[in-house]
N, C-alpha and C positions, 0 to 999 in steps of 0.2 A: 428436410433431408433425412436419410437413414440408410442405415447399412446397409439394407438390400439392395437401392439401387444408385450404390457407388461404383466404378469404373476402380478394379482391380488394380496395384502402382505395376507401372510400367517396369521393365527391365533397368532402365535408367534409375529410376527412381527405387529400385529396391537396392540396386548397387550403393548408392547415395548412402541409402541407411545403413547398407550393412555398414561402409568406410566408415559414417560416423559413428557407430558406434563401438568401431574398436579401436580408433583415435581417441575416444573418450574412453576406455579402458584404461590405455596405453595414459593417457594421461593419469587418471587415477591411480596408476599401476605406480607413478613417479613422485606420486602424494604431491598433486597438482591439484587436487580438490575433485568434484564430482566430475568434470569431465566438458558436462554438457554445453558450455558455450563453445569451444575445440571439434566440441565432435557435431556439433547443427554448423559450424562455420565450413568444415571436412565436408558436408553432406550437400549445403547451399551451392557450394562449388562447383559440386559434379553435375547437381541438378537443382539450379536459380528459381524453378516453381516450385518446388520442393513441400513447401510450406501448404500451400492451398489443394497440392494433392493429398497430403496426410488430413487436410481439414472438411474434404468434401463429404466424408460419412459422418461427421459429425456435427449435432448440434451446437452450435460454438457459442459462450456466453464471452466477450471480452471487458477486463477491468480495469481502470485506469484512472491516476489521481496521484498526487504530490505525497500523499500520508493515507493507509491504512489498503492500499489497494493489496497486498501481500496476506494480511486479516481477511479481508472481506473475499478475494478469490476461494483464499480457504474456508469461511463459512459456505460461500456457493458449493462450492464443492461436496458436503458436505450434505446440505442440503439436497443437491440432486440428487446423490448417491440414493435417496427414497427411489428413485421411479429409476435408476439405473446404471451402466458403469460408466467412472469417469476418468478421465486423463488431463492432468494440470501440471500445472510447472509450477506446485508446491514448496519449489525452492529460493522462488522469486528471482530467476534469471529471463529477464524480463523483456528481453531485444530478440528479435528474429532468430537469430544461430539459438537462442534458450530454448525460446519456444517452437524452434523445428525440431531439436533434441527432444523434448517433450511427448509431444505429439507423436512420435516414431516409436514409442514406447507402446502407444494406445489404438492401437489395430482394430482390438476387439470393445473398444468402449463407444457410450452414445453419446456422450456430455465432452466438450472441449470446454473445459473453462480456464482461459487464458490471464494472468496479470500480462498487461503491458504497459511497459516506459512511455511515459507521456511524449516524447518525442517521435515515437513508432507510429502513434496508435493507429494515425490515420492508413497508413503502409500495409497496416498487419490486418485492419478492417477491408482496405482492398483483398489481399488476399485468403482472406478465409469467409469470407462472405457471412458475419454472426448472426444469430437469432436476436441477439441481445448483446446491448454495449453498455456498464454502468459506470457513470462519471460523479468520483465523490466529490471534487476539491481541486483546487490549484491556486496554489501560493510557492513565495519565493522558495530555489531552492537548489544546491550545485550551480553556485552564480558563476561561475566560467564558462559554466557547458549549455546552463538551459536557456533558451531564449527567455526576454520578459514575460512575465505570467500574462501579461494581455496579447501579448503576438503569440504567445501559446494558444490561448481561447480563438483567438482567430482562425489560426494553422484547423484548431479542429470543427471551429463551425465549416471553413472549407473545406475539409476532408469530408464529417458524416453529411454534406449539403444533400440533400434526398436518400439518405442511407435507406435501407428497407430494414435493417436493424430497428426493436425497438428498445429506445434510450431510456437507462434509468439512471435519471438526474437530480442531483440536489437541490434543490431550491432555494435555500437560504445560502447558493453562494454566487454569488451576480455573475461574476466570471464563469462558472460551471452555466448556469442558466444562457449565456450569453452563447456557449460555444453548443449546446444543446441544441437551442432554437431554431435551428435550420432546419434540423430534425422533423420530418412529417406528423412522426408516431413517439411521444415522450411518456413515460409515464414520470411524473415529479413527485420525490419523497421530500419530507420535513426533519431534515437529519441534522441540524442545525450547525454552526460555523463558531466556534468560538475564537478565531484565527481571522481579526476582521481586515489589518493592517493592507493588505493586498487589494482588496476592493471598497477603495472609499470613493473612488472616479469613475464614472456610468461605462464599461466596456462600449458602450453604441455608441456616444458622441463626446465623453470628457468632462461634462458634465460631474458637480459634484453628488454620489451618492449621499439619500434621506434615509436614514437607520431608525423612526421610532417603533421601541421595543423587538421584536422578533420580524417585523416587518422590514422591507427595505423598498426605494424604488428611486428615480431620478428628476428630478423636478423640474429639469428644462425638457427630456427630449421622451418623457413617460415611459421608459422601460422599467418594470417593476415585476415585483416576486410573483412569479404564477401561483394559482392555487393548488396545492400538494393532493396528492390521492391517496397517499400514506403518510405517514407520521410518527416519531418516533417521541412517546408522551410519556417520560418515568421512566418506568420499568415495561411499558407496553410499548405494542408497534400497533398501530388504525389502520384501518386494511381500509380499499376504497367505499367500502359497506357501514363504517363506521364501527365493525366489529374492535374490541380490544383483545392484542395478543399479550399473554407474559414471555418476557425474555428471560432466559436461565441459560446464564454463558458463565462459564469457568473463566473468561477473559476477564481483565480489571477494568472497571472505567465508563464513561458516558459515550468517548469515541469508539468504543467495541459496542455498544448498546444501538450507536447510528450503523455503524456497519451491518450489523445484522437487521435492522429496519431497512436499508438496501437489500441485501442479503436476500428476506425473506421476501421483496417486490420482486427481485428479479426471480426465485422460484417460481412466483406466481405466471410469471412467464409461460415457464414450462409446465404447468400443469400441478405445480408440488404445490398444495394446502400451506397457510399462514402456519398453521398450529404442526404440523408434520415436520415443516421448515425449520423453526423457530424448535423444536423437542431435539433432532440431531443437530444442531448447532452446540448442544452442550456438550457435546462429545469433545470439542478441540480446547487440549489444554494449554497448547503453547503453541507460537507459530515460530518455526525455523527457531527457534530459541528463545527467542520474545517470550517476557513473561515467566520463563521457567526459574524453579527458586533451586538454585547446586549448594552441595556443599565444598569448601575449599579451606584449606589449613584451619580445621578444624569450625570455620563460620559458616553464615547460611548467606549466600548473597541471590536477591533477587534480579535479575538483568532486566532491564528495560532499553528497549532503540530509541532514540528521539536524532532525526536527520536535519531537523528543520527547524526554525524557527515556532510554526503551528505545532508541529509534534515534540515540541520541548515544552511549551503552553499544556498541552493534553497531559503530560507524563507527569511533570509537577502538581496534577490534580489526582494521582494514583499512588506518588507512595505516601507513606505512613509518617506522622506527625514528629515531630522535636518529640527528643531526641535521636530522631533516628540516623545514623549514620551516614550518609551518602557519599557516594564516588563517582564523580565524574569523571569523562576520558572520550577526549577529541583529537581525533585524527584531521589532515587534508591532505589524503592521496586523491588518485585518481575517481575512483567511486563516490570520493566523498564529495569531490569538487574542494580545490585547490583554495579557494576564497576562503577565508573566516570572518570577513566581515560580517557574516550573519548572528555573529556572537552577541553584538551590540543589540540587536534586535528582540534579544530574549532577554525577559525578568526574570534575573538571576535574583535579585530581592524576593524572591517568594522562598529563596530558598533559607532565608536567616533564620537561628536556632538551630540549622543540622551544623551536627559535624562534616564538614566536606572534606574531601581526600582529591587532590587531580592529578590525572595522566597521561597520558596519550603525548603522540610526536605535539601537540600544538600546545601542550601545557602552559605555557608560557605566557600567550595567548590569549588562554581561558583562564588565568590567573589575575592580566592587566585587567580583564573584565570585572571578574569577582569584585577585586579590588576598590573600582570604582565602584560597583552597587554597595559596596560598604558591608560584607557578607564575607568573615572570617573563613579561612581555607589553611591547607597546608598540600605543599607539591608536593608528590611524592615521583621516583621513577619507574618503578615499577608497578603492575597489579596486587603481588606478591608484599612491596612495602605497607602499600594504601590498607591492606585488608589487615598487617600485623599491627597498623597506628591506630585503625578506624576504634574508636567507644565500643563498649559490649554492644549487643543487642544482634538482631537479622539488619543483613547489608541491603541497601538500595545501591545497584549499579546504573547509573544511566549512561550510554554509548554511544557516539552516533557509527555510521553504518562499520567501518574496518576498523575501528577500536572495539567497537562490539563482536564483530570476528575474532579479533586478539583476542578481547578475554575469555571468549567462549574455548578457544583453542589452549586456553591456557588452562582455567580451569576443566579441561577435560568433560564439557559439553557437546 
């Protein structure tokens, strides 16, 4: 598809945008935040197709996974930006009103590259008909709200069942591989899983999953790892040629290294070169605040998100060794998902020798935990206490998602 020969929006649907977007003013106007889920929900209203006429001139890439879909949308992006403009929901509002909001912005652009909430995906793949859908991961996560990670994998092998999209899938995560499969046209990267807890039971029959070494597969009903066409090996990504790319990303970590081994497959999609890909990827330094180091009452703190159990695993392998100070801070509002049971799930033991600081409304919480991994702490209530107690040195903040809002709003991020 392309912009020439899109169908002009209709009077309805220009009304739509215009409402939304001055609902989302008006919100902004009340320091309600950026607006954008109010003014796509203002917009869906007037006009319920709303979404797949904003998407019909565009190329659409969609992104979706439990951890890093927010990263990896923005390296796509990013990436395409070589061969031309693009329009994304950058801010990772992630559900239909976001991403109608988004898109309404992007008139004149070719590329739609969408994150979406894994609960969507299939909804949002009906309506905007993508070139490309890429599936990193799915593990536990918001256990109030999200269904089981295998009724997940399910939902979406029967959602993409003959998509015309093609899938760029993970391979080393059986669940991702499982809900892929339906899929006509896949292409499989080697982005590997270090989050195995979620898939040790065959998605196809219950079965227990065979893990030797980087391998996996099921040994009553033979569902097993397909053979990858990319790769993500070091510091390189293996294109299907066997070529090696260098990765150079300002991001920290092995899970930013996979993301752009995605990343750089699904350019390939569109026609954007391994190495073209892979060059503007280094451009992004922080995503929505992730990652970025502020200064606050006179310290340097580095903010890291970890929402999950897999992305608290990944974050513990990014910061910087004893003695380094660290601050934790958990919330369970709504976004977060209300459960904390997934506390217990993380090796908080990897964290001994830092100094720890905790905060957040669940402090408490993540206290009893500490406690049992046998990993000295001190609660503190505020951001503001934790950072005047913390040892010398540069701060590690880790946050999951609205305690990471908090401090970014605090420390004036």
């Amino acid at each position: 598809m392309s912009g020439s020969n899109s169908e002009p929006l209709s009077p309805r649907a220009k009304l739509a945008v215009t409402a939304g977007k001055a609902a989302a003013a008006v919100s902004r106007a009340a320091g309600r935040g950026s607006g954008s889920v109010i003014g796509g929900r203002v917009a869906l209203k007037l006009d319920p197709d709303l979404l797949g006429r904003l998407a019909q001139h565009l190329d659409v890439v969609l992104v979706s996974a439990t951890n890093g879909k927010t990263t990896t949308t923005r390296l796509i992006a990013e990436a395409l930006r070589a061969s031309g403009p693009v329009v994304s929901n950058a801010l990772g509002a992630n559900m239909p009103a976001g991403i109608t909001s988004a898109l309404a912005g992007g008139s004149d652009a070719k590329y739609g590259v969408i994150e979406v909430d894994e609960k969507y995906l299939a909804g949002v793949a009906r309506d905007t008909t993508p070139k490309a859908i890429a599936l990193l991961n799915l593990s536990r996560d918001q256990l109030d709200r999200a269904a089981e990670t295998r009724m997940l994998a399910e939902k979406w092998r029967e959602g993409l069942n003959g998509t015309k999209a093609v899938v760029i899938a993970n391979a080393d995560d059986p669940l991702i591989v499982w809900a892929a499969s339906s899929s006509p046209n896949v292409v499989w990267v080697a982005a590997g899983q270090e989050w195995k807890d979620d898939a040790w039971s065959c998605p196809a029959c219950g079965g227990v999953m065979q893990r030797p070494g980087d391998d996996w597969f099921c040994g009553e009903c033979g569902f097993r790892r397909p053979a990858p066409s990319w790769a993500l090996s070091g510091d390189h990504v293996l294109d299907p040629h066997g070529s090696a790319w260098p990765i150079h990303l300002q991001l920290p970590g092995r899970a930013n290294k996979a993301n752009a081994a995605t990343s750089a497959a699904v350019a390939a999609v569109f026609g954007v070169p391994p190495q073209v890909a892979l060059e503007r990827m280094y451009q992004v330094q922080a995503v929505a605040g992730r990652y970025d180091v502020v200064s606050f009452q006179g310290r340097e703190l580095r903010l890291l998100l970890a929402k999950n159990p897999a992305g608290w695993l990944e974050t513990f392998s990014l910061i910087d060794q004893p003695p380094t100070p660290v601050i934790l801070a958990v919330n369970a509002r709504g976004a977060d998902g209300t459960d904390t049971s997934w506390l217990w799930d993380v090796d908080y033991g990897r964290l001994a020798g830092h100094p720890i600081m905790v905060i957040g409304d669940r402090k408490l919480d993540l206290a009893v935990r500490l406690e049992v991994a046998g990993v000295d702490f001190r609660v503190c209530e505020t951001i503001d206490e934790a950072v005047t107690v913390a040892p010398p040195g540069q701060i590690e903040l880790i946050g999951n998602y609205t305690a990471f809002q908090d401090v970014r709003r605090r420390v004036g991020n």
